[in-house]
Backbone as CSV, one residue per row, in Angstrom:
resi,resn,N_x,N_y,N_z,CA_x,CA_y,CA_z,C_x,C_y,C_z
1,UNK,0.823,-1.193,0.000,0.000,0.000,0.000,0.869,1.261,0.000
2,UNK,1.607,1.731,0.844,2.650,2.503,1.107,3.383,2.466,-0.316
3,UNK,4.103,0.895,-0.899,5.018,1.310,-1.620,4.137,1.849,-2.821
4,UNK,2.605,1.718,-3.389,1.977,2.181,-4.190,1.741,3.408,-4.500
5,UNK,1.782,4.230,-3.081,1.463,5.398,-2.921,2.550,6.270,-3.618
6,UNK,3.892,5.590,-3.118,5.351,5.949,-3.404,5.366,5.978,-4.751
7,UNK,5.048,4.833,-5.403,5.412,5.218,-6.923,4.536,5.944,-7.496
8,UNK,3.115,6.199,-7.357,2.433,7.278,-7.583,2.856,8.364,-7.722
9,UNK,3.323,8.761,-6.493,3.756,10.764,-6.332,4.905,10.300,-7.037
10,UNK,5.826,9.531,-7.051,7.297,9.484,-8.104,6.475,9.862,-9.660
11,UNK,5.569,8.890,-9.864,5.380,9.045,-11.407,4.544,10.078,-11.485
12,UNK,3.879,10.705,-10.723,3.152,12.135,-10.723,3.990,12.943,-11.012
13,UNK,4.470,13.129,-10.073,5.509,14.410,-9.845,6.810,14.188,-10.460
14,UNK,7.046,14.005,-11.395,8.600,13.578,-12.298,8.725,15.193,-12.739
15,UNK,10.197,15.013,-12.492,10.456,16.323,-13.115,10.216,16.630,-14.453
16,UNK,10.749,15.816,-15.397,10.459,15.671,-16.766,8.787,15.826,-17.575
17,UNK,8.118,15.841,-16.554,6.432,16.028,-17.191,6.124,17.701,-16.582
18,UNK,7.047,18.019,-15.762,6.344,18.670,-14.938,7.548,19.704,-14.032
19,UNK,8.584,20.250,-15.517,9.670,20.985,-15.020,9.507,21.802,-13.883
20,UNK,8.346,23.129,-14.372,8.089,24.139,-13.381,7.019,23.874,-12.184
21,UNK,7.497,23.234,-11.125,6.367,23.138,-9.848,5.406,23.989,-10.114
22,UNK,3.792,23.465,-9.715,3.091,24.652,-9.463,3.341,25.798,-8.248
23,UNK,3.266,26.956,-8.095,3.010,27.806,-7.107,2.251,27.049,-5.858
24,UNK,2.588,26.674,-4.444,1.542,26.429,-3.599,0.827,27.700,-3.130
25,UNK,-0.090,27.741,-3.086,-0.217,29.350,-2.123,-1.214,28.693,-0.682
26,UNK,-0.105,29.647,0.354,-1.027,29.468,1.383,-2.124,29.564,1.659
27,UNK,-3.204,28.601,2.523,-4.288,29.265,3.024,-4.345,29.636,4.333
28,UNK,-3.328,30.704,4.662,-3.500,31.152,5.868,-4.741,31.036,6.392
29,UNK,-6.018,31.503,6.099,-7.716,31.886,6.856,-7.792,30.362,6.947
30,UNK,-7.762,29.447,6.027,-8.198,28.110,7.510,-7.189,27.395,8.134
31,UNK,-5.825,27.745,8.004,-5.149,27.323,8.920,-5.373,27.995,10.441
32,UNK,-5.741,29.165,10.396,-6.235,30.114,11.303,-7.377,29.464,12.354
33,UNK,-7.945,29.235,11.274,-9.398,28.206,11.485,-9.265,26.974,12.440
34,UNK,-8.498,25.982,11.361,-8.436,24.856,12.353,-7.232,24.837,13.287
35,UNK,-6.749,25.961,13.601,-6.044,26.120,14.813,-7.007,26.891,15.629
36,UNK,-7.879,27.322,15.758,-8.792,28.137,16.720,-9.828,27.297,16.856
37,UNK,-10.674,26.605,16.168,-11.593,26.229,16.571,-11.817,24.459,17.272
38,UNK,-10.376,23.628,17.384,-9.986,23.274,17.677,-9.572,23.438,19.667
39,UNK,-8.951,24.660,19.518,-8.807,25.387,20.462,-9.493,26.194,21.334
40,UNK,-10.731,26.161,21.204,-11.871,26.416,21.524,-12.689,25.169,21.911
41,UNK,-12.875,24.165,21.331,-13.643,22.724,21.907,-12.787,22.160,22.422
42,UNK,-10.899,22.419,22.848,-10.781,21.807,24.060,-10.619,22.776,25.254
43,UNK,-10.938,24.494,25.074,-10.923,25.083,26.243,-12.521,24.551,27.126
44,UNK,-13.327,24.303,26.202,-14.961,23.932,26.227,-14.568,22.708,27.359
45,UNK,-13.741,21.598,27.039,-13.744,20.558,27.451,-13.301,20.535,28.918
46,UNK,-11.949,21.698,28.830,-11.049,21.710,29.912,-11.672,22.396,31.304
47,UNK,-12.344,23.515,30.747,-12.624,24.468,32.172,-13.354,23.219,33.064
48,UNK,-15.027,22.765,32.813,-15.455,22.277,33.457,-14.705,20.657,34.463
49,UNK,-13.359,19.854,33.170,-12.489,19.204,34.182,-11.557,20.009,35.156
50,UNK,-11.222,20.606,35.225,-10.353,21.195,35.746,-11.566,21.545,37.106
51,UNK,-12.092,22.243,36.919,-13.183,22.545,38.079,-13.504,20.950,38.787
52,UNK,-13.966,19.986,38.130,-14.136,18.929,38.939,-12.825,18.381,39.513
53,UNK,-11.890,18.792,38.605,-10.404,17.991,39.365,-10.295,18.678,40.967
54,UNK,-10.375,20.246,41.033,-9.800,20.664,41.443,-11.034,20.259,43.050
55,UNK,-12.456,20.379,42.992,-13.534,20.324,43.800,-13.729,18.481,44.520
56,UNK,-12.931,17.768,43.473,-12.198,16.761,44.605,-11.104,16.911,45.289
57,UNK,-10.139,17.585,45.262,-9.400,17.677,46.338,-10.139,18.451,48.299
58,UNK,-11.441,18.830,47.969,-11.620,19.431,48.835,-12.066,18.655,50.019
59,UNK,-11.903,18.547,50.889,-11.796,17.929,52.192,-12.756,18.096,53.098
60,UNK,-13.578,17.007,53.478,-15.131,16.807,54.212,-14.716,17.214,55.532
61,UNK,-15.392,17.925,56.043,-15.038,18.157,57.404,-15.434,17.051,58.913
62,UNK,-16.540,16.788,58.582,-17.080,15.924,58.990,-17.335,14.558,58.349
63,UNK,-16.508,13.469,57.742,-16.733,12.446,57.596,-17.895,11.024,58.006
64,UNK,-18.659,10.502,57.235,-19.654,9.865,58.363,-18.642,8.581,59.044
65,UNK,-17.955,8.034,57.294,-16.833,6.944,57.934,-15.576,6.600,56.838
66,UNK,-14.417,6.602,57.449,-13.068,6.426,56.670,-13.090,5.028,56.386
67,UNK,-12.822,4.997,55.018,-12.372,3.407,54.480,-11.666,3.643,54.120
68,UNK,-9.977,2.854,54.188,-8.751,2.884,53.534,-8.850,1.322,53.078
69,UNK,-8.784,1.735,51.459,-8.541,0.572,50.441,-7.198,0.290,49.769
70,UNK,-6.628,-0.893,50.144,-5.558,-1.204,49.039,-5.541,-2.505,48.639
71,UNK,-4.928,-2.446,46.944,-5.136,-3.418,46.211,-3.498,-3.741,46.177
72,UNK,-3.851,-5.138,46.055,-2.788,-6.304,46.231,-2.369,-6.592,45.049
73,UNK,-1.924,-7.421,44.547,-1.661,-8.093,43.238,-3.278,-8.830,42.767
74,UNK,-3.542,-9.785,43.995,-4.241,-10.634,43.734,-5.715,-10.525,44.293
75,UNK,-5.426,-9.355,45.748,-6.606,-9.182,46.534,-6.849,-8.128,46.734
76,UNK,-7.884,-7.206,47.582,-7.831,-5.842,48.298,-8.124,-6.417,49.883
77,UNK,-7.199,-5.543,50.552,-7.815,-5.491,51.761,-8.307,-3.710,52.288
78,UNK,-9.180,-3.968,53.103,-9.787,-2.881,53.723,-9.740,-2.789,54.631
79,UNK,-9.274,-1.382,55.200,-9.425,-0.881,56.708,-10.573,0.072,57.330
80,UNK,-11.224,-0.580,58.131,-12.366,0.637,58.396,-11.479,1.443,60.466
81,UNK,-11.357,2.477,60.092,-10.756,2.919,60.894,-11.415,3.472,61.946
82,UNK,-12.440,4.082,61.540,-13.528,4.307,62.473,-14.005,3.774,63.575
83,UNK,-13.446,2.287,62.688,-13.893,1.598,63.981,-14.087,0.973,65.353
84,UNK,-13.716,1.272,66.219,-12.831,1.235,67.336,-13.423,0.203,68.116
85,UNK,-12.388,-0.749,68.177,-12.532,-1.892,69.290,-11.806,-1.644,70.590
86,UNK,-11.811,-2.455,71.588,-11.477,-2.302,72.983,-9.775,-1.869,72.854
87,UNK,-9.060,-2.568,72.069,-7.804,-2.190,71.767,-7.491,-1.567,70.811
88,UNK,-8.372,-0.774,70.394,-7.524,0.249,69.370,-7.498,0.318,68.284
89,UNK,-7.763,-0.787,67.429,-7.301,-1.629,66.612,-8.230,-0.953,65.259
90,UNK,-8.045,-0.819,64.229,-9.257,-1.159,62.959,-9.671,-2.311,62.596
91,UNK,-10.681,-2.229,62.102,-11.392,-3.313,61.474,-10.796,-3.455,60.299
92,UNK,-9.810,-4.569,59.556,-9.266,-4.994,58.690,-9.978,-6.476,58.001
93,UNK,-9.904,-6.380,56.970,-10.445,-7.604,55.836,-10.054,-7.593,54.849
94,UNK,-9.698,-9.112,54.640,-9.058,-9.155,52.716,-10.246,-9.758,51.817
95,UNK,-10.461,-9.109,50.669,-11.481,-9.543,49.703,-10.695,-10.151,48.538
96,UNK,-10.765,-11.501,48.426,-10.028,-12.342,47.004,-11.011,-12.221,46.009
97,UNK,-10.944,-11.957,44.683,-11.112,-12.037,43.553,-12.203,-13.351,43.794
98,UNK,-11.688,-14.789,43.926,-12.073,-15.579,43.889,-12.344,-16.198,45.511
99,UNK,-13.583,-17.016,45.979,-14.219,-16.868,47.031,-13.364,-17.963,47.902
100,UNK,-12.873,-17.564,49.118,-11.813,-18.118,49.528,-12.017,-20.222,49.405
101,UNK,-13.440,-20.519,49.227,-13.857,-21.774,49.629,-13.692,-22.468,48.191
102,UNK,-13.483,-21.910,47.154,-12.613,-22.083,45.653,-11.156,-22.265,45.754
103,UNK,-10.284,-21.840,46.260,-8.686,-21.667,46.153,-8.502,-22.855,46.242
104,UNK,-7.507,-23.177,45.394,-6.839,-24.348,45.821,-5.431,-24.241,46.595
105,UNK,-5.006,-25.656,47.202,-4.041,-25.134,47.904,-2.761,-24.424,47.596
106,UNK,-2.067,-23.745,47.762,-1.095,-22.545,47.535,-1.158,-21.157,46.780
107,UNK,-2.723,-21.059,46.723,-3.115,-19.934,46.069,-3.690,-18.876,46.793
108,UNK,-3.714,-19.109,47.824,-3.612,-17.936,49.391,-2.766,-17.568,49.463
């Protein structure tokens, strides 16, 4: 496909058919164009992300309850911190992909 294209513009454009190049002339007014209006449907796009990026960073004052999630290779475990037992402790749990009463052995 490529090399077709190649011999095309070769046998188009031979010097010998076609000593004096044509003149290109710019079209400055729609290069103008599709550099602005372009530039315009992604300012369109950007303001309103940028506003949501920025309106999650903002910080609940009052929380009802903290969950700290992290993912494993294979699992997530969760910490509910809130939660306070006699010692201190959080409420921690691992969630496997697959239901622990499936695993076979060495896949814990």
């Amino acid at each position: 496909f490529v090399s077709r294209i190649l011999v095309r513009a070769l046998w188009h454009f031979h010097y010998q058919k076609n000593p004096i190049p044509q003149r290109i002339v710019h079209g400055t007014t729609i290069e103008i164009l599709w550099t602005i209006f372009p530039s315009i449907i992604l300012m369109f796009i950007a303001i309103p992300s940028f506003a949501l990026l920025y309106s999650m960073d903002e910080v609940v004052v009052d929380p009802a309850i903290t969950i700290k999630a992290i993912g494993h290779q294979w699992y997530w475990t969760y910490e509910y911190s809130d939660y306070n037992s006699s010692d201190e402790e959080s409420l921690t749990f691992d969630s496997y992909m697959i239901p622990e009463d499936d695993l076979e052995l060495g896949q814990l």
